[in-house]
N, CA, C and O atoms as a Maestro MAE file, in Angstrom:
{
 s_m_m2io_version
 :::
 2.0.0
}

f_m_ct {
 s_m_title
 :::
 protein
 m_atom[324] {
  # First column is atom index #
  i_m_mmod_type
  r_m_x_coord
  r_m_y_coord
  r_m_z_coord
  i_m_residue_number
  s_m_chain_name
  s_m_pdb_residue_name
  s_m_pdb_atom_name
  i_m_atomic_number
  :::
  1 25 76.224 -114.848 -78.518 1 A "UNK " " N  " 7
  2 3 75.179 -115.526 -77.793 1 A "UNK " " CA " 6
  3 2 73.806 -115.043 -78.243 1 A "UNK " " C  " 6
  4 15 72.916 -115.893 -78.248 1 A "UNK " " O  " 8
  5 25 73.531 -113.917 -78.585 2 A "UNK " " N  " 7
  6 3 72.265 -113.029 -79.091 2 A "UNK " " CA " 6
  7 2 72.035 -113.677 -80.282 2 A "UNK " " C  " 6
  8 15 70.867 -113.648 -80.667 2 A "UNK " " O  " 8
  9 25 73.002 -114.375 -81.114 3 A "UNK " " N  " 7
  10 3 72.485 -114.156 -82.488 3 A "UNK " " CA " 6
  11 2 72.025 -115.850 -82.375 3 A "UNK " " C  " 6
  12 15 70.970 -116.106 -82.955 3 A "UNK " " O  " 8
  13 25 72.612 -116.839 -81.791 4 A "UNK " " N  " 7
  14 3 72.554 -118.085 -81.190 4 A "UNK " " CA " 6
  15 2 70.957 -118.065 -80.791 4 A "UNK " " C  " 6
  16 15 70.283 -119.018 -81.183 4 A "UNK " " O  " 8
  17 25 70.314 -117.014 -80.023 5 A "UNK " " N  " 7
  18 3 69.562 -116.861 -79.407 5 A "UNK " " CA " 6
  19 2 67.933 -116.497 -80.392 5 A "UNK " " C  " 6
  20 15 66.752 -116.640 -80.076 5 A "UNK " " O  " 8
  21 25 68.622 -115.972 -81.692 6 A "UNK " " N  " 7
  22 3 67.498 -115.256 -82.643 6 A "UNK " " CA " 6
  23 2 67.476 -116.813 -83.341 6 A "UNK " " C  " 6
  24 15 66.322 -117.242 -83.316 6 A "UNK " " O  " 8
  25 25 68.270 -117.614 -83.853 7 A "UNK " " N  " 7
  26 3 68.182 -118.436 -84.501 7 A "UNK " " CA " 6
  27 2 66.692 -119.607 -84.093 7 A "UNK " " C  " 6
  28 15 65.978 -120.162 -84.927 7 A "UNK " " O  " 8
  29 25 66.598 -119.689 -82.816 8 A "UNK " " N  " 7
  30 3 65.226 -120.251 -82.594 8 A "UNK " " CA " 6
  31 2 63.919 -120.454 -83.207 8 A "UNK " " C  " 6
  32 15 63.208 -121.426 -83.464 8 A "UNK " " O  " 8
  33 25 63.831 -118.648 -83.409 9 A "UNK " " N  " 7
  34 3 62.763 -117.769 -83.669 9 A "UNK " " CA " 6
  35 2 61.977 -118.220 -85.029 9 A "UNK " " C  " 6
  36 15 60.792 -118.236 -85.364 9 A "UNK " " O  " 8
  37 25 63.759 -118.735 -85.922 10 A "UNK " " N  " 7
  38 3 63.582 -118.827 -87.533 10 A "UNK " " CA " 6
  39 2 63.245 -120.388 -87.816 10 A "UNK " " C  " 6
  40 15 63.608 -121.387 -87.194 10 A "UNK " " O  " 8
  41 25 62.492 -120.268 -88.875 11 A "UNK " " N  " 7
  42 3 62.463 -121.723 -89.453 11 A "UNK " " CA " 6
  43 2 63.313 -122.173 -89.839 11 A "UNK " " C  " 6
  44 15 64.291 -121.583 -90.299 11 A "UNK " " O  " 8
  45 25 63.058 -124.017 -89.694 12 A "UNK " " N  " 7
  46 3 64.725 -124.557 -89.945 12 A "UNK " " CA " 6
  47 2 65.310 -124.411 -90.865 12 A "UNK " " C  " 6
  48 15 66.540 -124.442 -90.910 12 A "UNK " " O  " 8
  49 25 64.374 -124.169 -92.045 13 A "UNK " " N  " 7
  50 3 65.261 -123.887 -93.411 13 A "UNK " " CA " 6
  51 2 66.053 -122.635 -93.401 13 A "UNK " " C  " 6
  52 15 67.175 -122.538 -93.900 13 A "UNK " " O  " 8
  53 25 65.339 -121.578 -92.743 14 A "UNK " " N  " 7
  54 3 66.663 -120.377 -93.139 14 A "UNK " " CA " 6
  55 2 67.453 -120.443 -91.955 14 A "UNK " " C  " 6
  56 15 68.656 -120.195 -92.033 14 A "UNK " " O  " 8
  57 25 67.000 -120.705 -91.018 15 A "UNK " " N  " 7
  58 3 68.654 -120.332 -90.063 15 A "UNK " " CA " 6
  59 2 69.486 -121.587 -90.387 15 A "UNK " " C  " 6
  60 15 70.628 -121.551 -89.930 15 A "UNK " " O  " 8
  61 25 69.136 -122.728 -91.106 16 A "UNK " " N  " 7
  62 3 69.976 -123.907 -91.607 16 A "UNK " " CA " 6
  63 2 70.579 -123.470 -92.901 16 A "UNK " " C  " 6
  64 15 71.612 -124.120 -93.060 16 A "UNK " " O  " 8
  65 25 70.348 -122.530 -94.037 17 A "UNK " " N  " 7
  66 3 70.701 -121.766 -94.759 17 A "UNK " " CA " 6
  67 2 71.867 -121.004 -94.782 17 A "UNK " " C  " 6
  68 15 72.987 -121.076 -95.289 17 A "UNK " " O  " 8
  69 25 70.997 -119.967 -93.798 18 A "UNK " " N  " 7
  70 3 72.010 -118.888 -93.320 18 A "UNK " " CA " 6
  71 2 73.460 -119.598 -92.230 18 A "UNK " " C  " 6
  72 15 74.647 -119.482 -92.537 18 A "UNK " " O  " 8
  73 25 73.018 -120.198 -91.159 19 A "UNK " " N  " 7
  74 3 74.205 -120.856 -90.285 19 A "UNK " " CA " 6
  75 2 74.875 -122.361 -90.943 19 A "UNK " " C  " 6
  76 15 75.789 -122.934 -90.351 19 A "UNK " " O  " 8
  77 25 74.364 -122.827 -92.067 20 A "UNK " " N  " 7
  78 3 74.828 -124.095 -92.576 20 A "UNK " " CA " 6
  79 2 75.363 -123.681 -93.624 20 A "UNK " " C  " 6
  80 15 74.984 -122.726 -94.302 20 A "UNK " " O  " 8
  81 25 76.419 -124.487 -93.846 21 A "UNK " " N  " 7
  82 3 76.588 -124.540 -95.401 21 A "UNK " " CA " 6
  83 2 76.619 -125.669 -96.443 21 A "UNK " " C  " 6
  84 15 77.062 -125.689 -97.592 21 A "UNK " " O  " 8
  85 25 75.871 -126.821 -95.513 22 A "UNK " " N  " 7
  86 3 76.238 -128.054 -96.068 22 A "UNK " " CA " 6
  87 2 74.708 -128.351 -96.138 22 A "UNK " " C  " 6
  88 15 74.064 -128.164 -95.105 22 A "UNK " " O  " 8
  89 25 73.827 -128.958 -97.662 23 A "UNK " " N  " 7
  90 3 72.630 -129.336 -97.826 23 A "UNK " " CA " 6
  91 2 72.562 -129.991 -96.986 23 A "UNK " " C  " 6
  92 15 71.852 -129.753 -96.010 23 A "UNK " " O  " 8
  93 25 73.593 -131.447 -97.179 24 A "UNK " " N  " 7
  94 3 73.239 -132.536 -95.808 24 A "UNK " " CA " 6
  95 2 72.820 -132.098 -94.656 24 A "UNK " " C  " 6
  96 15 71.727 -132.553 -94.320 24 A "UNK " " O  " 8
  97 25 73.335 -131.343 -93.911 25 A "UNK " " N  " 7
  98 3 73.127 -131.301 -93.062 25 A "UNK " " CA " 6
  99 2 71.912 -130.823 -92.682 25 A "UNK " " C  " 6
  100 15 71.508 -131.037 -91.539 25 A "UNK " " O  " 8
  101 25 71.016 -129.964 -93.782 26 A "UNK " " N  " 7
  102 3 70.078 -129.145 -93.374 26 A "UNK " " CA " 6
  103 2 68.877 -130.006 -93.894 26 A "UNK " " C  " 6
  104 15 67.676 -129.854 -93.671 26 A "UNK " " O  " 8
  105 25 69.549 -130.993 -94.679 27 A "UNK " " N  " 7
  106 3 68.314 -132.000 -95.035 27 A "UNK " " CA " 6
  107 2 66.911 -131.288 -96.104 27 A "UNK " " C  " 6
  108 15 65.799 -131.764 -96.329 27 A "UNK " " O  " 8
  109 25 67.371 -130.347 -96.455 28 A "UNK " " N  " 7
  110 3 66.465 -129.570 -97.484 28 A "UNK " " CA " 6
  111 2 66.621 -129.667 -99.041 28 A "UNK " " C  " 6
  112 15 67.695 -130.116 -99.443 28 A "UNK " " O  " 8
  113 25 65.939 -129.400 -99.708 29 A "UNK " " N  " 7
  114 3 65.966 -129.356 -101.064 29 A "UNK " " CA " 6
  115 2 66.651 -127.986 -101.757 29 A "UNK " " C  " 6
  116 15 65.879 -127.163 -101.265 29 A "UNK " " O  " 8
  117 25 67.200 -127.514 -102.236 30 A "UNK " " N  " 7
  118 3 67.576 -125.944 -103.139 30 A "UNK " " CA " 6
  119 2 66.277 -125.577 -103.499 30 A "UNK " " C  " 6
  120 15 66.264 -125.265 -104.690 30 A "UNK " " O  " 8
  121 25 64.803 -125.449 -102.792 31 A "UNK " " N  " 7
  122 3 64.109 -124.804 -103.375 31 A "UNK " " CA " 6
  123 2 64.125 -123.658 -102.516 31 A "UNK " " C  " 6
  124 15 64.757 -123.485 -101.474 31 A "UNK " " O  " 8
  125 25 63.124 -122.708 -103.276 32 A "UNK " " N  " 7
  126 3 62.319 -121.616 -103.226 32 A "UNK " " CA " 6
  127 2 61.687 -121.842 -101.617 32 A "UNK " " C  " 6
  128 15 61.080 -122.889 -101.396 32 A "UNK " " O  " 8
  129 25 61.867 -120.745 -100.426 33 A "UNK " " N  " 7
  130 3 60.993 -121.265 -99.118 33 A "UNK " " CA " 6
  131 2 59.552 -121.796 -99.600 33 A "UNK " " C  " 6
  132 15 59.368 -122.919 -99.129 33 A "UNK " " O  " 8
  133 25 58.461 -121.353 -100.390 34 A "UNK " " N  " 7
  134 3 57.446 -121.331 -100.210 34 A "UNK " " CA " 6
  135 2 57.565 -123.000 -101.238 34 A "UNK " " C  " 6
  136 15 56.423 -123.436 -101.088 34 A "UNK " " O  " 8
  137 25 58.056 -123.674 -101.811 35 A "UNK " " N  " 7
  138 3 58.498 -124.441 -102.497 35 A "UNK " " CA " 6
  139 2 58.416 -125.706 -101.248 35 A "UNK " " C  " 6
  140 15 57.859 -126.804 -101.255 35 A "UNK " " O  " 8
  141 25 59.277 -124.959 -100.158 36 A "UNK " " N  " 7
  142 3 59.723 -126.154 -99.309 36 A "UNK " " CA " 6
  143 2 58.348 -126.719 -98.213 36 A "UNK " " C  " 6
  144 15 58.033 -127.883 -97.965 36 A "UNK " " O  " 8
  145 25 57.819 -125.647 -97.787 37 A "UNK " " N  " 7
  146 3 56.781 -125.119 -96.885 37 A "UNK " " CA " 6
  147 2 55.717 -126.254 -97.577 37 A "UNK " " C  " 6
  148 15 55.275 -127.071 -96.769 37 A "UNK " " O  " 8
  149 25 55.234 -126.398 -99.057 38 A "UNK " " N  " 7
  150 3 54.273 -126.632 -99.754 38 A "UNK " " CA " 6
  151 2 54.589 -128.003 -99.738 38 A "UNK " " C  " 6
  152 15 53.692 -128.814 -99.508 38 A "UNK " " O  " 8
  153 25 56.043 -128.467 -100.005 39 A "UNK " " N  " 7
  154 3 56.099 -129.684 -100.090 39 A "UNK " " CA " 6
  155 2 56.033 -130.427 -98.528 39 A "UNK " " C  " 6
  156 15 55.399 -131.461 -98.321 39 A "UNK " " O  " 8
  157 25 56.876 -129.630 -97.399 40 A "UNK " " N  " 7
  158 3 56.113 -130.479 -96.246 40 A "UNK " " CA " 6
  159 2 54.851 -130.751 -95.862 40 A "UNK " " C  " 6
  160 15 54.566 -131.566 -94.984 40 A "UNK " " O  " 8
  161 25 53.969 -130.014 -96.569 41 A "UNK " " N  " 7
  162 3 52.584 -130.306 -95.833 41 A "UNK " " CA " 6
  163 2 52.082 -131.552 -97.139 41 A "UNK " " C  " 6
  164 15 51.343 -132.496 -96.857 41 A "UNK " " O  " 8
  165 25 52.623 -131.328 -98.499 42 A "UNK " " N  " 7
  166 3 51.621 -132.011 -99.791 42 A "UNK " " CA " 6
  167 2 52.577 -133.804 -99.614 42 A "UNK " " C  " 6
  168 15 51.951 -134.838 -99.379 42 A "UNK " " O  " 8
  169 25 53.812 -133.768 -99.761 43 A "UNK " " N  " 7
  170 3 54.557 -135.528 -99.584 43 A "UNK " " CA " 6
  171 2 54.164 -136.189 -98.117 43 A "UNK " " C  " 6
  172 15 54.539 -135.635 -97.084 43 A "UNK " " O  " 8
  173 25 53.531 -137.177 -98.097 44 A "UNK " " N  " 7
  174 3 53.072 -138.129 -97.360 44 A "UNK " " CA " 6
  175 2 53.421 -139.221 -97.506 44 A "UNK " " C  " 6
  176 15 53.861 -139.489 -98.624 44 A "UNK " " O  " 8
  177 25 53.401 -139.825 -96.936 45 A "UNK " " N  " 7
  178 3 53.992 -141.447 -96.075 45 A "UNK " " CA " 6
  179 2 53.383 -142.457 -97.502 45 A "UNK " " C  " 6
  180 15 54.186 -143.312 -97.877 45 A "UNK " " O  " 8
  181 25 52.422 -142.402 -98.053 46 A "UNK " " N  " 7
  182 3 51.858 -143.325 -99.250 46 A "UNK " " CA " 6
  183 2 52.651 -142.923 -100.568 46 A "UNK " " C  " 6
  184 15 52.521 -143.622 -101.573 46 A "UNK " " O  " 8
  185 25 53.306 -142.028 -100.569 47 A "UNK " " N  " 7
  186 3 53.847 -141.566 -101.669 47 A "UNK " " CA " 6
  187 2 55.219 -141.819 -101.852 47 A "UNK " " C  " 6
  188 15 56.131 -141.790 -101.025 47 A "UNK " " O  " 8
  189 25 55.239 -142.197 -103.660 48 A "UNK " " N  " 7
  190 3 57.353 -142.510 -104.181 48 A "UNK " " CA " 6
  191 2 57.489 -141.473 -104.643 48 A "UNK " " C  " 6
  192 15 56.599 -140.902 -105.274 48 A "UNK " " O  " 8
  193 25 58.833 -140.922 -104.393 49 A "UNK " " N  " 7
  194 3 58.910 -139.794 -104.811 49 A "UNK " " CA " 6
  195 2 60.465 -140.445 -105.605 49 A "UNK " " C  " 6
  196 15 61.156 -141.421 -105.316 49 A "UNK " " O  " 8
  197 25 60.606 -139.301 -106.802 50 A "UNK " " N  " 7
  198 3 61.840 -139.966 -107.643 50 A "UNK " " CA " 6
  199 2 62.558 -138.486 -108.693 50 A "UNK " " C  " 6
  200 15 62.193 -137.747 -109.607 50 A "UNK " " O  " 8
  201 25 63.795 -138.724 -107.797 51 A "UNK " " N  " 7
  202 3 64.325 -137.685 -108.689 51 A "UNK " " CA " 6
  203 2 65.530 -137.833 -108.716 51 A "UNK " " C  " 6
  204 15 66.128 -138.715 -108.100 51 A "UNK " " O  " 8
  205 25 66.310 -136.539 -109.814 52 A "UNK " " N  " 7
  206 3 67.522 -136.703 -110.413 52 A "UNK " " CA " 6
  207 2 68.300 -135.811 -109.904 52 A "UNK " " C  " 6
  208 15 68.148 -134.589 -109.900 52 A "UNK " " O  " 8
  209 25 69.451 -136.666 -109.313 53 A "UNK " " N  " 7
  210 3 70.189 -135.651 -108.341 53 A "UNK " " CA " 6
  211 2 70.134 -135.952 -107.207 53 A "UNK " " C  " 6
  212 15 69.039 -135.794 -106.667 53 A "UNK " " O  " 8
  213 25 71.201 -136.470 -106.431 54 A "UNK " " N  " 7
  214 3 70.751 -136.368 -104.783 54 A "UNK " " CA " 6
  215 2 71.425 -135.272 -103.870 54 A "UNK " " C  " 6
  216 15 72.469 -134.658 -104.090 54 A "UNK " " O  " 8
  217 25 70.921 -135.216 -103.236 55 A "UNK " " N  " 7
  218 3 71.527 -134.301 -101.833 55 A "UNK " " CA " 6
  219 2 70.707 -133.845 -100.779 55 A "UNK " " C  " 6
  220 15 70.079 -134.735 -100.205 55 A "UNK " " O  " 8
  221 25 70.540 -132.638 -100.358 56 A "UNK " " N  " 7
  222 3 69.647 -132.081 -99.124 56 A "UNK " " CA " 6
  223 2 67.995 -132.571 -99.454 56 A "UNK " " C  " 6
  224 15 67.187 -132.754 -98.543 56 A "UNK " " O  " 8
  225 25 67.724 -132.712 -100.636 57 A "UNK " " N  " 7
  226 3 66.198 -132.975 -101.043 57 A "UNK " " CA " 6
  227 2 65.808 -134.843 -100.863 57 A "UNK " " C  " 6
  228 15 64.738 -135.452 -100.873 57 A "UNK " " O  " 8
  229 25 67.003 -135.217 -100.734 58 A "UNK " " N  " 7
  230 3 67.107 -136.519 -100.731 58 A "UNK " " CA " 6
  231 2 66.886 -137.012 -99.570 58 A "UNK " " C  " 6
  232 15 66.177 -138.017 -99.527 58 A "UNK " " O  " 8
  233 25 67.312 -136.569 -98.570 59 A "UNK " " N  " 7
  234 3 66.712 -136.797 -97.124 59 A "UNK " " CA " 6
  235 2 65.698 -136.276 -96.699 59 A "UNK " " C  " 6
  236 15 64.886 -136.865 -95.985 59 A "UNK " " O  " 8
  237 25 65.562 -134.675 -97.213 60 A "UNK " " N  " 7
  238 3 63.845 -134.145 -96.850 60 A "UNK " " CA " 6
  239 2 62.700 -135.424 -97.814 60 A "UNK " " C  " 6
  240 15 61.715 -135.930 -97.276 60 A "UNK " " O  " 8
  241 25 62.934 -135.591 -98.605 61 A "UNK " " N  " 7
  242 3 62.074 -137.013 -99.052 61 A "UNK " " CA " 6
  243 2 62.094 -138.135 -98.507 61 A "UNK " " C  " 6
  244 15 61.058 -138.771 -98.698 61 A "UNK " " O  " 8
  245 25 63.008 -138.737 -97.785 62 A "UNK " " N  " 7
  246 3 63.541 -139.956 -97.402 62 A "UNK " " CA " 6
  247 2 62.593 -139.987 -96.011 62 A "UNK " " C  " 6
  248 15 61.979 -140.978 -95.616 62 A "UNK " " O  " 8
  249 25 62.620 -138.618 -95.338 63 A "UNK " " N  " 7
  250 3 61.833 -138.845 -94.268 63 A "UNK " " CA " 6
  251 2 60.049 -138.651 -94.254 63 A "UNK " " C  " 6
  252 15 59.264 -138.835 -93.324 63 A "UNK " " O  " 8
  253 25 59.841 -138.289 -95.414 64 A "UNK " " N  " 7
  254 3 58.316 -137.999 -95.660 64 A "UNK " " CA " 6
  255 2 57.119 -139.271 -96.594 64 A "UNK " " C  " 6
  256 15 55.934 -139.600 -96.535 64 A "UNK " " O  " 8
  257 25 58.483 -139.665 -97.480 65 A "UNK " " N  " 7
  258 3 57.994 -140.572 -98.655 65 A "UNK " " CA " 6
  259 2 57.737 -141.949 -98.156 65 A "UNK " " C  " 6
  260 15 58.391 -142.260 -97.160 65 A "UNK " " O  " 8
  261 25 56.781 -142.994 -98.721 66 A "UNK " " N  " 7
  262 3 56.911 -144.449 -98.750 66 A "UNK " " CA " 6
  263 2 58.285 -144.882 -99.171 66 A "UNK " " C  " 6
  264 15 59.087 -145.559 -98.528 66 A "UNK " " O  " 8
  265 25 58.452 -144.170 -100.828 67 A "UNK " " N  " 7
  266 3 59.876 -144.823 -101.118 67 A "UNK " " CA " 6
  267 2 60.725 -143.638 -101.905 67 A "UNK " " C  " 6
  268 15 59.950 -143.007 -102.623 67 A "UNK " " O  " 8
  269 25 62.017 -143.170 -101.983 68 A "UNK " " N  " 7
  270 3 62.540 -142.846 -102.733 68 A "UNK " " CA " 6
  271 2 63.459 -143.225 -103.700 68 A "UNK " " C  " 6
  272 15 64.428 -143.913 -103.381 68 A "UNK " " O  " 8
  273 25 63.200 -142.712 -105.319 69 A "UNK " " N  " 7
  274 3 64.167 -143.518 -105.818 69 A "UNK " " CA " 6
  275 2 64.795 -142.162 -106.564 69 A "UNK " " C  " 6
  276 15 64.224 -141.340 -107.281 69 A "UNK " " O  " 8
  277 25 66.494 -142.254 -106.028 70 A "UNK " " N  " 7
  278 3 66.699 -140.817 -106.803 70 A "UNK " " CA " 6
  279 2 68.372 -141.549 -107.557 70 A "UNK " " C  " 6
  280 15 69.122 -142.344 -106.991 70 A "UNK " " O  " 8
  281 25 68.574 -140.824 -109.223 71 A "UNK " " N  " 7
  282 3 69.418 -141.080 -109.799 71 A "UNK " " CA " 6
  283 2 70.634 -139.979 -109.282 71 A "UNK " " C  " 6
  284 15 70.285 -138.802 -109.190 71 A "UNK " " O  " 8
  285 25 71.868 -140.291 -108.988 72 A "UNK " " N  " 7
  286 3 72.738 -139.911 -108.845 72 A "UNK " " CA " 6
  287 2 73.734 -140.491 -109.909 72 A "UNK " " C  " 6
  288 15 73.600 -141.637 -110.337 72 A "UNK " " O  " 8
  289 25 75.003 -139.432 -110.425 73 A "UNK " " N  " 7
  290 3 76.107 -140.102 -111.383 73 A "UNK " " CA " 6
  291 2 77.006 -140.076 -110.885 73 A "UNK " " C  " 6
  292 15 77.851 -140.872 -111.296 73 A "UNK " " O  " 8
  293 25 77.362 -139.234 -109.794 74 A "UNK " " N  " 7
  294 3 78.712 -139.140 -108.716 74 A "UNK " " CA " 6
  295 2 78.931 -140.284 -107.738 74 A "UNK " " C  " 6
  296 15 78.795 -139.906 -106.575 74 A "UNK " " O  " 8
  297 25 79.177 -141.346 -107.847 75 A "UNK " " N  " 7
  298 3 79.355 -142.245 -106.745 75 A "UNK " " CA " 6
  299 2 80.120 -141.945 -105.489 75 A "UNK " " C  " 6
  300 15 80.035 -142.655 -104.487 75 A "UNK " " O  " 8
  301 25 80.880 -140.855 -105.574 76 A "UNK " " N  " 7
  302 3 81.268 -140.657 -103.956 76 A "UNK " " CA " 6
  303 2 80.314 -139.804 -103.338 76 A "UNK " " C  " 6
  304 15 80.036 -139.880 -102.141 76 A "UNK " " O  " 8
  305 25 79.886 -139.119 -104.008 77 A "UNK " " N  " 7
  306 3 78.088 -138.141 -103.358 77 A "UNK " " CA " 6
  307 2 77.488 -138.672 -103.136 77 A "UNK " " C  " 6
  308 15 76.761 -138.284 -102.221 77 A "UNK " " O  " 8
  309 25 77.197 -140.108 -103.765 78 A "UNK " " N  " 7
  310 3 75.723 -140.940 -103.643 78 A "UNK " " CA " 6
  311 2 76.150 -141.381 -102.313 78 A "UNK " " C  " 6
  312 15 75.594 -140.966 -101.296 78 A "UNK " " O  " 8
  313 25 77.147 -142.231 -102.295 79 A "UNK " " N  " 7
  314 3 78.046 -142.823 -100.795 79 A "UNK " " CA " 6
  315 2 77.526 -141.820 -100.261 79 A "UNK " " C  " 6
  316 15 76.305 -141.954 -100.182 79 A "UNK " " O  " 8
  317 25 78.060 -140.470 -99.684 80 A "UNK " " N  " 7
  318 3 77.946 -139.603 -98.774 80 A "UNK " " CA " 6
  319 2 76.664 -139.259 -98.174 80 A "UNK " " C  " 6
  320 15 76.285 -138.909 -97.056 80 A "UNK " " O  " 8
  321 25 75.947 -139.557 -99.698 81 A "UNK " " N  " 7
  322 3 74.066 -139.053 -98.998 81 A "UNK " " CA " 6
  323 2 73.593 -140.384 -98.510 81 A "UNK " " C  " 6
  324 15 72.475 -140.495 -98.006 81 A "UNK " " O  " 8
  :::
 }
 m_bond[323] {
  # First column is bond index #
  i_m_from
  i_m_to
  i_m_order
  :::
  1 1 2 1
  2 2 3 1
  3 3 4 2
  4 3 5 1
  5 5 6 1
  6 6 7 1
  7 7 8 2
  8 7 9 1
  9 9 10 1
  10 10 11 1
  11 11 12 2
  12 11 13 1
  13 13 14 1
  14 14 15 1
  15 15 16 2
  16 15 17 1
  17 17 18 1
  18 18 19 1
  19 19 20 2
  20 19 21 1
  21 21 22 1
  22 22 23 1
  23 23 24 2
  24 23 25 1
  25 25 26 1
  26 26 27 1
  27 27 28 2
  28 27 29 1
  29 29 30 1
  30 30 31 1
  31 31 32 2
  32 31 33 1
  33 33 34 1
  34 34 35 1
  35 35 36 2
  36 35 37 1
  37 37 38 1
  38 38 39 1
  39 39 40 2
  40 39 41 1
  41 41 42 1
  42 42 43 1
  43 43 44 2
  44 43 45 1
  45 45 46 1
  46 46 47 1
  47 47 48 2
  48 47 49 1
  49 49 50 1
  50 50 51 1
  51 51 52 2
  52 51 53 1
  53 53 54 1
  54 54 55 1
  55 55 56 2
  56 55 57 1
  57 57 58 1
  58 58 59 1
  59 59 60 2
  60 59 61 1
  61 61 62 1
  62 62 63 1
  63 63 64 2
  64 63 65 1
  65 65 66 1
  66 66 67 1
  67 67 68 2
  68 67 69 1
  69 69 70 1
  70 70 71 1
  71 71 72 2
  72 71 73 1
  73 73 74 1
  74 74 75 1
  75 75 76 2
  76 75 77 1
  77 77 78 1
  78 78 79 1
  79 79 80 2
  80 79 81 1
  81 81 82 1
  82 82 83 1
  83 83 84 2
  84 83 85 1
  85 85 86 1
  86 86 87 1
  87 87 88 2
  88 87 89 1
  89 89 90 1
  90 90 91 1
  91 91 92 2
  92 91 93 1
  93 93 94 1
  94 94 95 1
  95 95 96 2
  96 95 97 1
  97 97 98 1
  98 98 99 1
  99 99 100 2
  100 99 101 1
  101 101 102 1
  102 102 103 1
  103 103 104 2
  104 103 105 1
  105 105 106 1
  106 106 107 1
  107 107 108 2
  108 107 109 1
  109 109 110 1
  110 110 111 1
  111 111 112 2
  112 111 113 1
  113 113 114 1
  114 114 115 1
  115 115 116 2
  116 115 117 1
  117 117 118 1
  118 118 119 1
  119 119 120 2
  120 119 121 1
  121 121 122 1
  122 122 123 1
  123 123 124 2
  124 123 125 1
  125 125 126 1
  126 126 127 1
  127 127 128 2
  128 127 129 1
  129 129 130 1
  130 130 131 1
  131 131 132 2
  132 131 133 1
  133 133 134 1
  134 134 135 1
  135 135 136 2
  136 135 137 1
  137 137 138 1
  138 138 139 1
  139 139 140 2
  140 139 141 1
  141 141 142 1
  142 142 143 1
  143 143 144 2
  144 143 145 1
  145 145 146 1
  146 146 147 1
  147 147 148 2
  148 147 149 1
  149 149 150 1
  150 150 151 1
  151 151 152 2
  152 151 153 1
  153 153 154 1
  154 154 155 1
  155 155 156 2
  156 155 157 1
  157 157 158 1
  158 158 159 1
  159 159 160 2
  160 159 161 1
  161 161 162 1
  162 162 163 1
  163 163 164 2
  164 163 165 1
  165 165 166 1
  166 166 167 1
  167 167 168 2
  168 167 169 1
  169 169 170 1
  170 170 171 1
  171 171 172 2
  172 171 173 1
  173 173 174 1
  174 174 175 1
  175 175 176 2
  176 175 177 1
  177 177 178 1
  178 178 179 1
  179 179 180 2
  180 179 181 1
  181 181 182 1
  182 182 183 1
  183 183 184 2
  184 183 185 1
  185 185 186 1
  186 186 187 1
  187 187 188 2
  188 187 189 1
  189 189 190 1
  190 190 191 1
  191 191 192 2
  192 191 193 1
  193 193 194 1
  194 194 195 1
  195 195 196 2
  196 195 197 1
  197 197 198 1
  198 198 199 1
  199 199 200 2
  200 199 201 1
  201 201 202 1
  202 202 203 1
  203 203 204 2
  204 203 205 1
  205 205 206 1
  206 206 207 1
  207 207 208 2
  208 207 209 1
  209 209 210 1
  210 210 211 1
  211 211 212 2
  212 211 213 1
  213 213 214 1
  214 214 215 1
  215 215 216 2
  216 215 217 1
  217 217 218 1
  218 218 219 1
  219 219 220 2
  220 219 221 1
  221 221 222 1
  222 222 223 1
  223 223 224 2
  224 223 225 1
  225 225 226 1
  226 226 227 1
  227 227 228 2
  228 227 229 1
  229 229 230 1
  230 230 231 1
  231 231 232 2
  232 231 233 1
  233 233 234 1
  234 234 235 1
  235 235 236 2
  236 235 237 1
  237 237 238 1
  238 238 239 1
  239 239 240 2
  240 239 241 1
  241 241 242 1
  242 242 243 1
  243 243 244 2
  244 243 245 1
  245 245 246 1
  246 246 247 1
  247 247 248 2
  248 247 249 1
  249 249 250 1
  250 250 251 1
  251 251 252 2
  252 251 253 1
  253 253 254 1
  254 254 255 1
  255 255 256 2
  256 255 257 1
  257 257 258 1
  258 258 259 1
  259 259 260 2
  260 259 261 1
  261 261 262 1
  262 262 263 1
  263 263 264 2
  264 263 265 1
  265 265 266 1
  266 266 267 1
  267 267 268 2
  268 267 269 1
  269 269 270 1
  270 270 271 1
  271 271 272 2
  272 271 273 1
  273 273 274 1
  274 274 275 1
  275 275 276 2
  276 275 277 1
  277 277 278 1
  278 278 279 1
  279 279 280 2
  280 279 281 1
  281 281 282 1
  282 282 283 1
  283 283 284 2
  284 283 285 1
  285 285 286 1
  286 286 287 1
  287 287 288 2
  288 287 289 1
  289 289 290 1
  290 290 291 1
  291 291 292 2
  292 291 293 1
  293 293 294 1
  294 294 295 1
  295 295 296 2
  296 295 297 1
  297 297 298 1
  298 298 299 1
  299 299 300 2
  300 299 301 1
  301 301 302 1
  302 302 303 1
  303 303 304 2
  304 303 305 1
  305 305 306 1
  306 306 307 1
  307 307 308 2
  308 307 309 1
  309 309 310 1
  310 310 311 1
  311 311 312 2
  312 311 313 1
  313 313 314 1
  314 314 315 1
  315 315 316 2
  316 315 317 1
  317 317 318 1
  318 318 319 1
  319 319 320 2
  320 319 321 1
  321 321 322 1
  322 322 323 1
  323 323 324 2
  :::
 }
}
């Protein structure tokens, strides 16, 4: 219950890190914290963002961007994201 209790404290990326193990779910990119921090404040609503690879970064864009366009080659991953 204590440790349930510290998790609050932390930003979503590391206690979604540390207590997740699934990108999806944490909706983040594999970057660097200060990486992630920089990009929530700099991607805005007017902006396409486009990249290679989908997963946790694919939804942290999806909710910030005008549009995303990201290449995936795995079609059951792409399904999943």
């Amino acid at each position: 219950m204590r440790l349930l209790a510290c998790t609050r404290l932390l930003p979503k990326y590391v206690a979604d890190r540390i207590f997740s193990r699934s990108p999806l779910k944490a909706e983040l990119p594999w970057f660097c914290y200060d990486a992630i921090e920089f990009l929530q404040g700099w991607v805005g609503a007017e902006m396409v963002v486009y990249e290679y690879g989908s997963g946790g970064s694919t939804l942290f864009f999806a909710h910030r961007a005008k549009r995303l366009v990201s290449i995936e080659d795995h079609p059951g991953w792409a399904e999943l994201v």
